[in-house]
C-alpha positions as CSV (number, residue, x, y, z in Angstrom):
1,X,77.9,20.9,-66.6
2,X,80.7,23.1,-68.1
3,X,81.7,26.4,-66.6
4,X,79.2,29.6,-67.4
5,X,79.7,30.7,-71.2
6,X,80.6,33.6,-72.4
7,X,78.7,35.1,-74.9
8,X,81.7,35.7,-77.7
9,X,82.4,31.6,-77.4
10,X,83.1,30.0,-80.7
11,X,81.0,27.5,-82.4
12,X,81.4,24.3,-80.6
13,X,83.0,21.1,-82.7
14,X,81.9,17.5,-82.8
15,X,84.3,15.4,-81.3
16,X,86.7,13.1,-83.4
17,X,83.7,10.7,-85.4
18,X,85.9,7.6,-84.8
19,X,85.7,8.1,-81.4
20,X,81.8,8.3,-80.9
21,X,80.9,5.7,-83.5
22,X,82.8,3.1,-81.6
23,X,80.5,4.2,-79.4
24,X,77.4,3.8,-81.2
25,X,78.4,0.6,-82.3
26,X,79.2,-0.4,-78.9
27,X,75.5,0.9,-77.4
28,X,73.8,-0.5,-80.7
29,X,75.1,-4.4,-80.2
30,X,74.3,-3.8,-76.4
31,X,70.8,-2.9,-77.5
32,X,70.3,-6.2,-79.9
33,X,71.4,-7.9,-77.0
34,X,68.9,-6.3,-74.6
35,X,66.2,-7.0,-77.2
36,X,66.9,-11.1,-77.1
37,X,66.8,-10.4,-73.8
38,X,63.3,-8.7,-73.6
39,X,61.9,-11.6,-75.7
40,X,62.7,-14.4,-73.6
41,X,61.4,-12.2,-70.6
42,X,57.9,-13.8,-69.7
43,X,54.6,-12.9,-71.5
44,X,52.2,-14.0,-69.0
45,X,50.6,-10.9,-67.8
46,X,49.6,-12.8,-64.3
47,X,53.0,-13.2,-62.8
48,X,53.8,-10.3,-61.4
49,X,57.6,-11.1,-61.4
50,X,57.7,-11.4,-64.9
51,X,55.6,-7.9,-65.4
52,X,58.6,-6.6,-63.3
53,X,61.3,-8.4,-65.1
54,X,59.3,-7.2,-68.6
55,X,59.5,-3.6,-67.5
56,X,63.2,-3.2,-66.6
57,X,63.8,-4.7,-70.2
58,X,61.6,-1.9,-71.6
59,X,62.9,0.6,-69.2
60,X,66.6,-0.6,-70.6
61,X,65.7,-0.3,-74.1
62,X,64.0,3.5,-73.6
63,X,67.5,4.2,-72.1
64,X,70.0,2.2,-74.5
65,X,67.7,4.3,-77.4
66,X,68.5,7.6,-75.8
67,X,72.0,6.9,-75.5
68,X,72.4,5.8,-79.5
69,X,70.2,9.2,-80.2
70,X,72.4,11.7,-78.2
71,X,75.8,10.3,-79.5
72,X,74.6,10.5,-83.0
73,X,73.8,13.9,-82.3
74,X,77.5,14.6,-80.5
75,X,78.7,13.3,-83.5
76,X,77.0,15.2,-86.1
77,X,76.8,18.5,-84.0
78,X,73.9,20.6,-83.0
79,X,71.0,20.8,-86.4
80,X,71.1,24.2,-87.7
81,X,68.2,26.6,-86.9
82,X,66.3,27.7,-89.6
83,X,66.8,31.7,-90.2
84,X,63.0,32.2,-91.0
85,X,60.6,29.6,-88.9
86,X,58.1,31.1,-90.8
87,X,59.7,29.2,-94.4
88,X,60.4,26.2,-91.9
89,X,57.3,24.1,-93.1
90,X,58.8,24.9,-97.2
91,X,62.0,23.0,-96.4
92,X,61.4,18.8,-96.9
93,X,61.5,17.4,-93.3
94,X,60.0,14.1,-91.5
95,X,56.5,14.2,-91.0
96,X,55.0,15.3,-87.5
97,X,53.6,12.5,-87.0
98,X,56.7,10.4,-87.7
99,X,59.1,12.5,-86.1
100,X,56.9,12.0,-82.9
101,X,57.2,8.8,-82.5
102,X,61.2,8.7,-83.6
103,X,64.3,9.0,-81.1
104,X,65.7,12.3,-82.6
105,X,62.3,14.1,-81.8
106,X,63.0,13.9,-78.1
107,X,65.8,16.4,-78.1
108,X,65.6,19.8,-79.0
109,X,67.5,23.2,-78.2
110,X,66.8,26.5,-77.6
111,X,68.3,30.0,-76.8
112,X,66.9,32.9,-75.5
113,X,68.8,36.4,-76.4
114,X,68.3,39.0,-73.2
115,X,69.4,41.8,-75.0
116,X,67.5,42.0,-78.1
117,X,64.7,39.5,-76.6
118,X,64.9,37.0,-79.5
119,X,64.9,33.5,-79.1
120,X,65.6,30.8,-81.3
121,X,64.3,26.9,-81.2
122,X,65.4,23.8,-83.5
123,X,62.9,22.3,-84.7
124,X,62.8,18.9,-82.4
125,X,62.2,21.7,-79.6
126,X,58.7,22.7,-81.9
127,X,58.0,18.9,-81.8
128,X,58.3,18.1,-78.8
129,X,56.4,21.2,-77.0
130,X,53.5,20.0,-79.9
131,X,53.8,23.8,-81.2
132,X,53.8,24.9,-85.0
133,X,56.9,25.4,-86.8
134,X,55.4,28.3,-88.5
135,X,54.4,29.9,-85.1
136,X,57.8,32.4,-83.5
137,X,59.3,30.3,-80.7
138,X,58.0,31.5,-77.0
139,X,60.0,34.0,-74.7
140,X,61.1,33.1,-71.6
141,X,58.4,34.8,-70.0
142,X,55.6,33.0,-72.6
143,X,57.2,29.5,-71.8
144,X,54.9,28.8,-68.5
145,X,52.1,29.2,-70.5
146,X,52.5,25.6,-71.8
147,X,52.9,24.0,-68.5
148,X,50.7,22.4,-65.8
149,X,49.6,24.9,-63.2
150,X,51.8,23.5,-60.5
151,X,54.8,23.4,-62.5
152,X,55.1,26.7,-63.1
153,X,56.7,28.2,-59.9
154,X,59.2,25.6,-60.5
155,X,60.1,26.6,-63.6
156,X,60.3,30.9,-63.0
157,X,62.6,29.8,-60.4
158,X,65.0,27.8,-62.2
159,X,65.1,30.6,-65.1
160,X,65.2,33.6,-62.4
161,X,68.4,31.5,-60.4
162,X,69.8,31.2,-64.2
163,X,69.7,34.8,-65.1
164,X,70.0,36.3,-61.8
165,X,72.6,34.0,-60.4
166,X,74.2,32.1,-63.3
167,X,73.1,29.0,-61.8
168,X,72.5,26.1,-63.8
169,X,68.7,24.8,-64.8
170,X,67.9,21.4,-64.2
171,X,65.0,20.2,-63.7
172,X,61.7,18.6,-65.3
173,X,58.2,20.2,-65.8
174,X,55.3,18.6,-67.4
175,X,53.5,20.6,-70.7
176,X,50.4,19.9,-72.2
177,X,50.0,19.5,-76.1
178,X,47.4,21.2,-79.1
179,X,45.4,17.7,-78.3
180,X,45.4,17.7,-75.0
181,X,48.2,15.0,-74.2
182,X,50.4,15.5,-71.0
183,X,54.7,15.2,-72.2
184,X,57.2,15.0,-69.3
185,X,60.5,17.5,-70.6
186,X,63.9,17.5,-68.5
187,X,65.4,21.1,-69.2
188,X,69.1,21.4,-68.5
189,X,70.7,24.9,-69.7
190,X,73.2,27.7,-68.4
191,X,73.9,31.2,-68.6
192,X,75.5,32.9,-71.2
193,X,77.2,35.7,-69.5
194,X,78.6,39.2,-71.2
195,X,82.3,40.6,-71.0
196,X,81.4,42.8,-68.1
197,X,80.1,38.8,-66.3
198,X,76.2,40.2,-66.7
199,X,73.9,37.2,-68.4
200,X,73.7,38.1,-71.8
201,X,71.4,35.3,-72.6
202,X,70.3,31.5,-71.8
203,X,70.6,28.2,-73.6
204,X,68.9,25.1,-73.0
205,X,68.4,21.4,-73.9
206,X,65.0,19.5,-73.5
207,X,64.1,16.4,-73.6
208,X,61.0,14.8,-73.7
209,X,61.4,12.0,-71.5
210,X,57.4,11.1,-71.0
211,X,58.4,7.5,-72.3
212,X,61.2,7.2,-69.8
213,X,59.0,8.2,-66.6
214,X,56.0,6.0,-67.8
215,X,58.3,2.9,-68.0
216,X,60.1,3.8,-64.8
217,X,56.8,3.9,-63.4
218,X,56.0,0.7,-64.9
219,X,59.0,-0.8,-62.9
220,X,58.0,0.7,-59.7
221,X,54.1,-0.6,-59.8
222,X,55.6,-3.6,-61.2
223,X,58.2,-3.9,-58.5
224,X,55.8,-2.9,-56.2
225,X,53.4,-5.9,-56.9
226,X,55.9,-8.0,-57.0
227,X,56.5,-7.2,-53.6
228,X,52.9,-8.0,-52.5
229,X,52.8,-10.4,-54.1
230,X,55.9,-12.0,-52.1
231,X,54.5,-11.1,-49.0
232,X,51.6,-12.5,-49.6
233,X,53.1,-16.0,-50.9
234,X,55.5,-15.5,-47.3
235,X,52.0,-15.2,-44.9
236,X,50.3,-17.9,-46.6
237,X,53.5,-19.7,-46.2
238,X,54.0,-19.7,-42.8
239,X,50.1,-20.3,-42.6
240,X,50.6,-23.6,-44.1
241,X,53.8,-24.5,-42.6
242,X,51.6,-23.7,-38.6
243,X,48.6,-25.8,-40.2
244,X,51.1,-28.8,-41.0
245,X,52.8,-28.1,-38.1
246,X,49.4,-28.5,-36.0
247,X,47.9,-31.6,-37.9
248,X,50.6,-33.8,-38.2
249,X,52.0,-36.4,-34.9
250,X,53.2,-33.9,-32.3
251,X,56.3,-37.1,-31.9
252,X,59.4,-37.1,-33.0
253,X,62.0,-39.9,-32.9
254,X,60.1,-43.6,-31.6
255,X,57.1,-44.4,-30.2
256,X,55.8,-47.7,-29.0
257,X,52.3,-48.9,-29.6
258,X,51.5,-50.4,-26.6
259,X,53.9,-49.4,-24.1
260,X,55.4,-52.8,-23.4
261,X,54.9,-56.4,-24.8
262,X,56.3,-58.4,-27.4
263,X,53.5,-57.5,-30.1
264,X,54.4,-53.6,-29.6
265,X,55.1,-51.2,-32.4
266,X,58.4,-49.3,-32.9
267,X,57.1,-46.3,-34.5
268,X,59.4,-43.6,-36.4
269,X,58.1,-41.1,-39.0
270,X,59.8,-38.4,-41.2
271,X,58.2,-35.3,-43.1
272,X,60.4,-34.4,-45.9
273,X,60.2,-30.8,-47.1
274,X,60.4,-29.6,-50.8
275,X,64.0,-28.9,-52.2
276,X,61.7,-25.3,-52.5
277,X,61.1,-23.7,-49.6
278,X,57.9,-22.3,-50.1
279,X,56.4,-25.2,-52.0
280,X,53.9,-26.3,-48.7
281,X,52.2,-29.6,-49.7
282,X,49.4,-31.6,-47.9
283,X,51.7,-35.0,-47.2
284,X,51.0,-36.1,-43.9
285,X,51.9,-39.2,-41.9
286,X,50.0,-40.6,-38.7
287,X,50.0,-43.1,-35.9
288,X,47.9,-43.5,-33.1
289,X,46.6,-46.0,-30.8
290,X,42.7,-46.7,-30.9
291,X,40.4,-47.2,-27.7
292,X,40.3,-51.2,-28.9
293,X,44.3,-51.4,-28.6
294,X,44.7,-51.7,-32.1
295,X,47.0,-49.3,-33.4
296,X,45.8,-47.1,-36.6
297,X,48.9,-46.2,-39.2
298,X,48.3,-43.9,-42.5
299,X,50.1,-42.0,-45.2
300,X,48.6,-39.7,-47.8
301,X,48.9,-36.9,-49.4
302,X,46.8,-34.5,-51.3
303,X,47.3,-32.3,-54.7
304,X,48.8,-28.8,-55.2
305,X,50.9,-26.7,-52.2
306,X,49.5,-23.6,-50.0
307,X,47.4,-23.0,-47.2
308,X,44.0,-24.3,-49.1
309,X,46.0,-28.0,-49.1
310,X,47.2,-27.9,-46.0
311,X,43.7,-27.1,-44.5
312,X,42.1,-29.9,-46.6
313,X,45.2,-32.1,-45.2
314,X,43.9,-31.1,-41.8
315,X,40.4,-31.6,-42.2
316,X,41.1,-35.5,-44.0
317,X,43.1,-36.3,-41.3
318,X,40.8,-35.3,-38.3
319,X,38.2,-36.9,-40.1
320,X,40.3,-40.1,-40.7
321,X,41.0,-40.0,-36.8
322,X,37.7,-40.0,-35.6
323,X,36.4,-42.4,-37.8
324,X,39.2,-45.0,-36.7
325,X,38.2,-43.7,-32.8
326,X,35.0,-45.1,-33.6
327,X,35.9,-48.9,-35.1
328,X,35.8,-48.0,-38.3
329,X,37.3,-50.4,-40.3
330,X,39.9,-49.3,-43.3
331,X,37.6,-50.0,-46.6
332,X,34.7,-48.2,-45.2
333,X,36.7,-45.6,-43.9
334,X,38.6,-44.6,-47.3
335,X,35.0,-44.9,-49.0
336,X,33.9,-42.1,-46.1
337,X,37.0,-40.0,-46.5
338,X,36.4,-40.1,-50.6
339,X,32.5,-38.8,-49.5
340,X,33.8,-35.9,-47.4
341,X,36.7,-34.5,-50.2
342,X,34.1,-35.2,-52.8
343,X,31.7,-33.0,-51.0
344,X,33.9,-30.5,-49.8
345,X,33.8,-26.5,-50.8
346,X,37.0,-27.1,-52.8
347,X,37.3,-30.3,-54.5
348,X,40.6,-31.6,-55.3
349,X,42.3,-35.1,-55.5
350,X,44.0,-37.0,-52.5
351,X,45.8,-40.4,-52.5
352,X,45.9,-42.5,-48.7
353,X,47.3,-45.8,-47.0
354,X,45.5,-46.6,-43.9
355,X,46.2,-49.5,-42.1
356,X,44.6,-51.2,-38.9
357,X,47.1,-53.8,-36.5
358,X,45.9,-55.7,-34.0
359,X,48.6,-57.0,-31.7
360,X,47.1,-59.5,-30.2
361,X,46.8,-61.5,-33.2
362,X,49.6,-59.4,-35.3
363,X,47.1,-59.3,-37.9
364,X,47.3,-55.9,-40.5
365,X,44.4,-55.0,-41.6
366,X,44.6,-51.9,-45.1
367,X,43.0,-50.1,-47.7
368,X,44.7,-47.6,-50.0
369,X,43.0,-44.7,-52.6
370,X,45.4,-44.5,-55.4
371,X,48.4,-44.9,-53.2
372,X,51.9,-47.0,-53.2
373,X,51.0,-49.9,-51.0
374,X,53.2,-50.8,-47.8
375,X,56.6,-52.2,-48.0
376,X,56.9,-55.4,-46.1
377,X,60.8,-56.6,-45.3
378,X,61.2,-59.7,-43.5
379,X,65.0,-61.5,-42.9
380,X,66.4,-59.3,-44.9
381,X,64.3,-59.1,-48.2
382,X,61.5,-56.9,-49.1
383,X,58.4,-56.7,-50.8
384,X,54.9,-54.8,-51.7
385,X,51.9,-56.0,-50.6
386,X,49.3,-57.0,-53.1
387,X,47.1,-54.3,-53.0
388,X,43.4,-54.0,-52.8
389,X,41.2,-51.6,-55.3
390,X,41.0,-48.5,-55.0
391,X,40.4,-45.1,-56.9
392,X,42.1,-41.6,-55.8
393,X,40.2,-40.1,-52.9
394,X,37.6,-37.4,-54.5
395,X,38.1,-39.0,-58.1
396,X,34.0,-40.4,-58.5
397,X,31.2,-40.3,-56.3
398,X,30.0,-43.4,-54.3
399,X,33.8,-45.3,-55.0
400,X,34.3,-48.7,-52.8
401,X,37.5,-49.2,-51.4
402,X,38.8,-53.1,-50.9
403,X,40.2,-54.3,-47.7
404,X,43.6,-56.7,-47.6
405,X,44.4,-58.3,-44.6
406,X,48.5,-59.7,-43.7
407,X,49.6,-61.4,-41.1
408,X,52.8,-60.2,-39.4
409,X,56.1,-61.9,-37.8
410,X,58.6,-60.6,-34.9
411,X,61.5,-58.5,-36.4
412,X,59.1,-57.8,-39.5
413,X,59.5,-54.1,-40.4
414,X,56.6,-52.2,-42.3
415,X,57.3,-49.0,-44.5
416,X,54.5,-46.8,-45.9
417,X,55.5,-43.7,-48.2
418,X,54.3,-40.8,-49.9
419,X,54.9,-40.3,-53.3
420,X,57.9,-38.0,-53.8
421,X,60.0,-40.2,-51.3
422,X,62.8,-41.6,-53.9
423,X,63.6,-37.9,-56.2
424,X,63.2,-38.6,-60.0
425,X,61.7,-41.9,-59.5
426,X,58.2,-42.6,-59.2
427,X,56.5,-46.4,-59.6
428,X,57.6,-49.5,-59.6
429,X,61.1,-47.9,-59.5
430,X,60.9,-45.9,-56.6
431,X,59.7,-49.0,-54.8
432,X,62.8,-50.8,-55.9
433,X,65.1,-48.4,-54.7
434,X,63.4,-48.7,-51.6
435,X,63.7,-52.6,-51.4
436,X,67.0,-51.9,-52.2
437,X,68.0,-51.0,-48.7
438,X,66.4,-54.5,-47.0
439,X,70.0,-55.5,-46.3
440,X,70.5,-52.1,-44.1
441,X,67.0,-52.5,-42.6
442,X,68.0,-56.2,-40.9
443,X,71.4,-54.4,-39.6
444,X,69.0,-51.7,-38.0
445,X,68.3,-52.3,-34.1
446,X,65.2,-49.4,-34.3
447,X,62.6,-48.0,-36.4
448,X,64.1,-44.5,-35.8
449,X,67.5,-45.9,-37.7
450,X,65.5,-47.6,-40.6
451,X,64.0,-44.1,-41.0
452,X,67.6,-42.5,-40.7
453,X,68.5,-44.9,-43.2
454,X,66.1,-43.8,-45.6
455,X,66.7,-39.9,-45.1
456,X,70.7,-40.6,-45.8
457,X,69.8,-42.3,-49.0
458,X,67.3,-40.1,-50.3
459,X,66.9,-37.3,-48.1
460,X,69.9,-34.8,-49.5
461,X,68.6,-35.4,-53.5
462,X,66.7,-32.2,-55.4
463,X,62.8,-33.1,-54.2
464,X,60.1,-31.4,-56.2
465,X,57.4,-32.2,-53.8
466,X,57.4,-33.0,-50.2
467,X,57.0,-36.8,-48.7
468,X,56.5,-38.6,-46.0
469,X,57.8,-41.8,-44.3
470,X,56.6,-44.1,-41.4
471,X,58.1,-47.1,-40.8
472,X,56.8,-49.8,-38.3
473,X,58.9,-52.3,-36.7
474,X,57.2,-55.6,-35.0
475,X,57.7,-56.6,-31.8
476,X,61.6,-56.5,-29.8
């Protein structure tokens, strides 16, 4: 703000127009950039990021306006004030109702003489405070009367610090229309002071700026959601990730199924998280050794991410455990698990391996729902096992699920997989990237470095969705 002014100051002058109109050249390209901008911003009123990232464009726009607004006004210099307000509605002008809703009715000036007690407005100022053009601008002491009832104080104290002690006014007050609307005005102004140094008389600039606050507000409440909405996506988050945690094989590295013996399993397994972090799917993996000494291996996985999969993922695989506790053998079991998702409060869609080995006769006993059958590599080839029928767990109502039976060698190594395992390849490719690595598999000496084979080769990629691996080695 400049220095107090005295009240013999010459008129001021525009600045250079060269000058300022590089300036509104500069803010009006800026604008047409910010308006591309807006219109890629999302739409979908749902998303509360994209609310947010829709209300800073707005909020940008409201600003990048006011900017072009007030430099074509430094440019042109201040409107002149009519001598008569009363002949003010004679004179050809912009219709109230336009000039409302345009840029160069949010700015207006006014001046209030202390000495003869005149005061003079433009006529944005009459606009803006919704007042008629005809009607003799307020006093100073009159101007309160527009305001809300707890601006008020505000405002006789910024005037009495003005005239009393040439401070500067700054400040905002809210004003309420002829129709009953609410406008939010920013005055700035500054003392006009005599020869003696005594204030001879005040001028001000307002602004409406009610579209400014309502779209700063928009950002906060947006932002705001936003915010709520990330901490709510965080707590479900870490609920999923302690459900997963909780369901799947509290093992890591090998296991053997049975202890000792030349029929044993060497067990690994490997849960691979989403390239995005809070993407929590219902993959799981499982081994476990039954009462009968058969050894129970499965892989599934069920649709969508959150804690309402990974709670259905808990509740499939404690049912698929007891069910194999009690003898139940792999076709009936994926025909029972397909009953309970069917049935369940929240239907959704789940594929599953589940496979039964006996080591006594190293016979493997499977069924699969919609899922990539086992991987069988033997002397250092590989290949999938012919599978059985079987329809997507929670797909139809009373589905029956085949049952394939193989009979396994020493050194044979089994792999079952989640979908989601090779990144970008899904099908009868992804198996053949997998097959791929049967010459590594016969170099390994454990299941743990077949898995750590498979997490070199695919394990660093982009992944979309989480996956699972558990490999199986047979006997020493």
């Amino acid at each position: 703000m400049p220095s107090h002014l005295s009240a013999d100051r010459p008129a001021a002058q525009p600045p250079p127009r060269g000058s300022v109109d590089a300036l509104i050249s500069q803010t009006r390209r800026l604008r047409g950039e910010m308006d591309a901008v807006r219109r890629d911003a999302p739409l979908d009123g749902t998303d509360p990021q994209g609310r947010w990232q829709r209300a800073l464009c707005d909020l940008a726009m409201h600003q990048l306006d006011d900017l072009d607004q007030h430099l074509a006004q430094l440019r042109d210099g201040p409107p002149p004030v009519p001598a008569e307000p009363a002949r003010a509605p004679a004179v050809p002008a912009v219709s109230a109702a336009s000039r409302r809703g345009s840029l160069l009715s949010r700015v207006g000036s006014a001046e209030w003489n202390l000495l003869t007690d005149e005061a003079s407005w433009s006529g944005e100022l009459y606009d803006i405070l919704g007042r008629d053009p005809a009607a003799p601008p307020l006093t100073l002491d009159e101007l309160p009367s527009l305001m809300l009832d707890e601006d008020r104080p505000m405002l006789t104290a910024m005037v009495t610090d003005c005239l009393i002690d040439a401070k500067p006014i700054d400040g905002e007050f809210r004003i309420v229309c002829p129709d009953g609307g609410v406008r939010t005005v920013h005055m700035m102004g500054e003392p006009v002071l005599d020869i003696d140094g005594s204030t001879a008389a005040m001028w001000a600039v307002l602004r409406d700026v009610s579209e400014l606050r309502r779209s700063q507000r928009t950002v906060s409440e947006s932002r705001e959601s936003l915010q709520l909405h990330r901490h709510h996506a965080q707590s479900e988050r870490r609920l999923a990730v302690q459900l997963q945690e909780a369901v799947l094989p509290p093992w890591r590295g090998s296991l053997r199924f049975p202890q000792r013996g030349p029929e044993a399993l060497d067990l690994a397994a490997r849960h691979l998280p989403s390239s995005n972090s809070a993407l929590i799917g219902g993959d799981w993996y499982d081994a476990m050794e039954l009462p009968d000494g058969a050894t129970l291996l499965s892989v599934g996985d069920l649709t969508g991410q959150g804690v309402t999969v990974a709670s259905g993922m808990a509740m499939l695989l404690g049912a698929l455990r007891g069910m194999a506790v009690a003898g139940t053998r792999p076709g009936q079991l994926m025909s029972w698990l397909n009953q309970l998702l069917d049935a369940s409060v929240q239907p959704s869609l789940g594929s599953a391996v589940c496979c039964r080995y006996r080591p006594e006769t190293r016979t493997l006993t499977w069924a699969q729902a919609g899922h990539p059958a086992p991987l069988l590599f033997r002397n250092g080839t590989g290949r999938m096992l012919a599978a059985p029928d079987g329809v997507l767990l929670g797909a139809t109502s009373g589905a029956v699920y085949g049952q394939a039976e193989e009979t396994l060698e020493d050194g044979d190594l089994l792999l079952l997989h989640t979908d989601g395992l090779v990144p970008g390849h899904y099908g009868e490719q992804a198996v053949q990237r997998l097959l791929d690595l049967a010459p590594r598999f016969r170099g390994a000496r454990t299941a743990q470095d077949c898995v750590r084979t498979v997490v070199e080769e695919f394990g660093e990629s982009e992944r979309e969705d989480d996956a699972c691996v558990l490999i199986a080695r047979i006997g020493s």
